[in-house]
C-alpha positions in Angstrom: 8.2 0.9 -4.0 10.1 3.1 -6.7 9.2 6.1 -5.2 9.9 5.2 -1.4 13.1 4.0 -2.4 14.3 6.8 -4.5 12.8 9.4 -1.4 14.6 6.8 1.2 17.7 7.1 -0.7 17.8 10.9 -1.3 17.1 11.7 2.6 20.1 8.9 3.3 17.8 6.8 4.7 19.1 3.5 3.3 18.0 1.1 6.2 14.8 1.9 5.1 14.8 1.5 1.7 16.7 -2.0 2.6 13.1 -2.7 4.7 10.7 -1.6 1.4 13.3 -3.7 -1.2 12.1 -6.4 1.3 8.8 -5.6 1.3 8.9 -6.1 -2.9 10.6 -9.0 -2.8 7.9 -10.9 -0.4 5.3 -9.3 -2.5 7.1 -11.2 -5.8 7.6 -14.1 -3.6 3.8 -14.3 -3.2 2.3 -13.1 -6.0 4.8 -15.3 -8.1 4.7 -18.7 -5.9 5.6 -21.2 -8.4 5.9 -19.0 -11.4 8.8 -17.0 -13.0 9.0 -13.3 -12.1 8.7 -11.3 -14.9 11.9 -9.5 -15.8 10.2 -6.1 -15.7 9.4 -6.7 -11.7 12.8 -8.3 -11.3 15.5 -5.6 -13.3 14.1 -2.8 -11.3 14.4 -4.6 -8.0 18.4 -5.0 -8.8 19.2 -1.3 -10.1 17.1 -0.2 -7.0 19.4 -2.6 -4.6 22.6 -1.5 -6.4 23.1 1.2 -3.8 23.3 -0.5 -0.8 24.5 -3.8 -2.6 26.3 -3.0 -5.5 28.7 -6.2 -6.3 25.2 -8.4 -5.9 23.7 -6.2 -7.9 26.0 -6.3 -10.5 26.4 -9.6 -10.7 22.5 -10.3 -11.2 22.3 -7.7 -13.9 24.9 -9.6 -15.6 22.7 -12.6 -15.1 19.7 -10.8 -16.4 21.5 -11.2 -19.9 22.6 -7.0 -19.8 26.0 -6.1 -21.4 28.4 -3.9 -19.8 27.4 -2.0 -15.4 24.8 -1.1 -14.3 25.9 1.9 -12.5 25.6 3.8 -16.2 21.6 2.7 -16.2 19.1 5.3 -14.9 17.2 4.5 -11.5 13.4 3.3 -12.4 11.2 5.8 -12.8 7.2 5.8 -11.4 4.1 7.5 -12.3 2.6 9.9 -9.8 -1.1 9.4 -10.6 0.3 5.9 -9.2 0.7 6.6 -5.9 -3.0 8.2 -4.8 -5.5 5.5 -4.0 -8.5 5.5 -5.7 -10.3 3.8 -2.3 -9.8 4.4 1.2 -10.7 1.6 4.1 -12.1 3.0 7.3 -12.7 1.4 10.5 -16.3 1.4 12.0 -16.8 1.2 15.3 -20.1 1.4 17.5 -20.3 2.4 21.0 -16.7 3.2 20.8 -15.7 -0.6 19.4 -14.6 -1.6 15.7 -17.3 -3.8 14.8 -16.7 -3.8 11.0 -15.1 -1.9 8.6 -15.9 -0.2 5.1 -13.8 0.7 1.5 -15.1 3.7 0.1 -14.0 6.4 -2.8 -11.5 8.9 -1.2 -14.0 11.4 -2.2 -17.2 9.6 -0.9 -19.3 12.2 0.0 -20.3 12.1 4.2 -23.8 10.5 3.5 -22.7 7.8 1.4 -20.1 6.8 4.0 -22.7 6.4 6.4 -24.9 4.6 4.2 -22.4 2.5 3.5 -21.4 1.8 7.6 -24.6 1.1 8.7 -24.6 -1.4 5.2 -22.1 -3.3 6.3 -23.4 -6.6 8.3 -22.0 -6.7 11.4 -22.6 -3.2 11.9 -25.9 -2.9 11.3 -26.4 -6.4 13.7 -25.2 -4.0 16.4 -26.9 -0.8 16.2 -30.0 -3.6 15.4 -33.3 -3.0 17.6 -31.2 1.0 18.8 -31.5 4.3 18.2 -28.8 6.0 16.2 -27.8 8.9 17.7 -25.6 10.7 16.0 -22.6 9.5 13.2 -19.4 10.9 13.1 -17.1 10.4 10.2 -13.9 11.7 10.3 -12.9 11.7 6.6 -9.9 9.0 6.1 -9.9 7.8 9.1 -13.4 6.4 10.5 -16.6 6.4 11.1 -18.3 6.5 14.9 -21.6 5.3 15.4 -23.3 6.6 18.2 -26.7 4.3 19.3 -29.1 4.5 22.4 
């Protein structure tokens, strides 16, 4: 959300940013039900908002317990090994159809994606009693099962 928000902002693309600060919020909002957000989830969300909502923003840091604005407090900072998924979900279909779908490594080699497509239950109910033809996996993005 850091990152988005501090890209969003420097291409003046606030209305976005407003849409991913809501995104965090419900995230909170769920992860949280019933529980106190920690201050380290909540005092970036505020200096992150203070752009597009600076009086409410100031006003919560206040609340926060912080002395003295905001606006002299540096924007959150994120880690870039942070932002590459480890795991990548892809859609398998069969006959053209999504009948399932698999998480693999990003850097699953071609075979082991297959393997792991025709593993996956449904899947392998419908290629079941049929030749398989040919696979196609487009890395990323899916897997195609062709069966006869």
């Amino acid at each position: 959300t850091v990152a988005g928000v501090h890209d969003d902002y420097a291409h003046l693309r606030d209305n976005t940013a407003v849409a991913k600060l809501i995104e965090y919020v419900n995230h909170l909002t769920k992860a949280y039900a019933g529980a106190s957000v920690p201050r380290s989830a909540v005092e970036p969300l505020v200096l992150m908002m203070a752009p597009v909502a600076p009086h409410i923003a100031e006003e919560l840091w206040s609340r926060l317990g912080h002395e003295g604005s905001l606006a002299h407090v540096p924007f959150p900072t994120w880690e870039e090994k942070r932002l590459v998924d480890d795991t990548v979900e892809l859609p398998v279909q069969v006959m053209g159809k999504v009948r399932g779908r698999v998480t693999v490594p990003v850097d699953a080699a071609r075979e082991d994606v297959e393997a792991a497509a025709l593993a996956e239950p449904n899947v392998a109910a419908h290629v079941e009693g049929k030749t398989v033809a040919k696979i196609i996996v487009v890395p990323g993005k899916m897997v195609n099962i062709v069966a006869k």
